[in-house]
C-alpha positions as CSV (number, residue, x, y, z in Angstrom):
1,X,0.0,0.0,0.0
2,X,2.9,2.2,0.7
3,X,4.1,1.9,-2.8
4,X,0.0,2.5,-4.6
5,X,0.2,6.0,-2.2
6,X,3.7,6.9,-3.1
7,X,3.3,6.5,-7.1
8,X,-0.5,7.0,-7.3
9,X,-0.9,9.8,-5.2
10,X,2.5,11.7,-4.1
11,X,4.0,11.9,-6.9
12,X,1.2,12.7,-9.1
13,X,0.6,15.9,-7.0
14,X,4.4,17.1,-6.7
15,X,4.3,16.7,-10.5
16,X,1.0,18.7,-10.6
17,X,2.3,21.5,-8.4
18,X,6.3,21.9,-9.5
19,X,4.9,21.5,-13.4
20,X,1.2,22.2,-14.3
21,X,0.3,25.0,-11.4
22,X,3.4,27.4,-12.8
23,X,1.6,27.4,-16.3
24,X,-2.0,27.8,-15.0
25,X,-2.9,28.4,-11.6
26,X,-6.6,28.2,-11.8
27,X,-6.4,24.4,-13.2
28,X,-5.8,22.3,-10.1
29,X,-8.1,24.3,-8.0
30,X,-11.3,23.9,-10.6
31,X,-10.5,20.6,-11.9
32,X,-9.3,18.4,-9.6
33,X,-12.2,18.5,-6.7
34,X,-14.5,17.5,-9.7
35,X,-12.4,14.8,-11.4
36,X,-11.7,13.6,-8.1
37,X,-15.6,13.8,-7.4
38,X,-16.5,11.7,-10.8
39,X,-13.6,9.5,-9.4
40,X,-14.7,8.7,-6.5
41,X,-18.3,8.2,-7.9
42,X,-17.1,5.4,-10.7
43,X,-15.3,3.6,-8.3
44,X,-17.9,3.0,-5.5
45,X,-20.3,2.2,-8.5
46,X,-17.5,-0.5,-9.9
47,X,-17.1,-1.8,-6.4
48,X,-20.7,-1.7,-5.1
49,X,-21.5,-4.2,-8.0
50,X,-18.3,-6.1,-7.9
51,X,-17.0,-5.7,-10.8
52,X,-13.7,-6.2,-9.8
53,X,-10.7,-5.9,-7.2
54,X,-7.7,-4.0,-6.9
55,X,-4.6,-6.0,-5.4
56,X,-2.7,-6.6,-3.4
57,X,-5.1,-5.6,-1.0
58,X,-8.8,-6.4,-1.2
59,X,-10.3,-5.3,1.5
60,X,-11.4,-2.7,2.3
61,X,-12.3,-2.2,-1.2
62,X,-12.7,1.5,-1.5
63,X,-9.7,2.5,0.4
64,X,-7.5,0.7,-2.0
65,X,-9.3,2.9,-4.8
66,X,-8.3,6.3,-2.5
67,X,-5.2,7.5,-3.8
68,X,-6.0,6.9,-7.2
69,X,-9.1,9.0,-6.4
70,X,-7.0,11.7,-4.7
71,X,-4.4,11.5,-6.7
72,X,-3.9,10.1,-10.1
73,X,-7.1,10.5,-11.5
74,X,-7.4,14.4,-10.6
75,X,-4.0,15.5,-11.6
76,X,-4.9,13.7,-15.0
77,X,-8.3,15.5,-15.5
78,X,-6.2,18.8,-15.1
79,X,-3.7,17.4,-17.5
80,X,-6.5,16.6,-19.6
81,X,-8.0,20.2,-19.5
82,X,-4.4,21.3,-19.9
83,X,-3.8,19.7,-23.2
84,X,-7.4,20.4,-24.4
85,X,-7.0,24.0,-24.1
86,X,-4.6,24.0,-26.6
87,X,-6.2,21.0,-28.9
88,X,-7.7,22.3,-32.1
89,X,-9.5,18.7,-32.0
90,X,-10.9,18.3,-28.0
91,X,-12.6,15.2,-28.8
92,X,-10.2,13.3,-30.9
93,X,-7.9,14.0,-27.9
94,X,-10.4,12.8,-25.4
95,X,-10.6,9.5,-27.7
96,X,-6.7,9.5,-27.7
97,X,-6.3,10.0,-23.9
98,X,-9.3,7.5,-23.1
99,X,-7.2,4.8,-25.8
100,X,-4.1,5.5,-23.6
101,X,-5.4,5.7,-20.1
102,X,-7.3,2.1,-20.7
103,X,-3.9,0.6,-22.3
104,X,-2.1,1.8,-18.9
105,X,-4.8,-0.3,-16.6
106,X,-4.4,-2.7,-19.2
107,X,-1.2,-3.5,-18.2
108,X,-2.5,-3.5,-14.7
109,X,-4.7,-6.0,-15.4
110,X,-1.9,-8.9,-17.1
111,X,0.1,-8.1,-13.9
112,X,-2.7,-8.8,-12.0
113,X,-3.0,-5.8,-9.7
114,X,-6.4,-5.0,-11.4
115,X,-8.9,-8.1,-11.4
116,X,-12.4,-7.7,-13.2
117,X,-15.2,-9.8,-12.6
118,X,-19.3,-9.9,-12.9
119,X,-18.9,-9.0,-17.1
120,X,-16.6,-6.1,-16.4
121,X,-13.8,-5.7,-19.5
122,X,-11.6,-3.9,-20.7
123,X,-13.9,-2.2,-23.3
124,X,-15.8,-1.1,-20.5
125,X,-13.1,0.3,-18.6
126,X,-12.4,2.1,-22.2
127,X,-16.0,3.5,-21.9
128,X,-16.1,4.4,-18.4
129,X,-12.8,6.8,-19.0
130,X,-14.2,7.8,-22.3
131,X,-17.5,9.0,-20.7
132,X,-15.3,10.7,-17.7
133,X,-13.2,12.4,-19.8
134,X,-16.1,14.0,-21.8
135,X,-17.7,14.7,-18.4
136,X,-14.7,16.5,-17.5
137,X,-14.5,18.5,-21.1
138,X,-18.1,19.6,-20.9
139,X,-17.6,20.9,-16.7
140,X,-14.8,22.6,-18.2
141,X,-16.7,24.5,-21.0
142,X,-19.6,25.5,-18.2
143,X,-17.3,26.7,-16.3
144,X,-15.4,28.8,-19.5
145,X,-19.0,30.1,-20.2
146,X,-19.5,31.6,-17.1
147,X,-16.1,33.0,-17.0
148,X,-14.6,31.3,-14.4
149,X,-11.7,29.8,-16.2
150,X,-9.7,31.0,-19.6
């Protein structure tokens, strides 16, 4: 557990702060409370109805999930936002960081650290980022509307 809260969540936020914060300070402060939100959300659904189990540790089951939740998958959202802001395509580049976020659990998944079960697949982890990521995009637009972010 030592090692999932070193690489999943420390070091995801000393990259976020040292790198993404000095080229937009508004980012991690909008973004990451709601990807971390949506985060949190999809992985109590996925557990609820077992579709699966994070190792080495099972149990409990959403405490495993927490510094993903607090860590990687905010500081990506921001990235996401990040990169979008200056993609003249936002949705191919959704599709493109869905494709490579699912090929990364992917490989959690042949190493075993990632189990699925009850119908749960890959394609559906593939959706579930996909629809997370747009999720994020479209938060990110409301809040552009209403002038909260550039």
């Amino acid at each position: 557990m030592l090692y999932t809260i070193l690489a999943f969540l420390i070091v995801p936020w000393l990259i976020a702060i040292f790198h993404l914060n000095q080229r937009d300070k508004k980012l991690i402060p909008l973004i990451a409370p709601f990807a971390s939100a949506s985060a949190f959300l999809i992985n109590e659904i996925w557990f609820y109805y077992d579709f699966g189990e994070l190792h080495p540790f099972t149990h409990p089951k959403t405490l495993n999930a927490a510094p993903f939740n607090l860590g990687l998958y905010p500081i990506i959202g921001c990235y996401m936002i990040y990169f979008l802001k200056k993609s003249k395509r936002p949705y191919l580049t959704i599709f493109l960081l869905s494709l490579l976020i699912t090929f990364c659990e992917f490989t959690f998944l042949l190493s075993e650290k990632i189990v699925y079960a009850n119908g749960w697949n890959i394609y559906w982890t593939f959706f579930a980022y996909l629809a997370a990521f747009l999720v994020g995009y479209w938060f990110y637009l409301y809040l552009k509307k209403i002038d909260v972010i550039d």
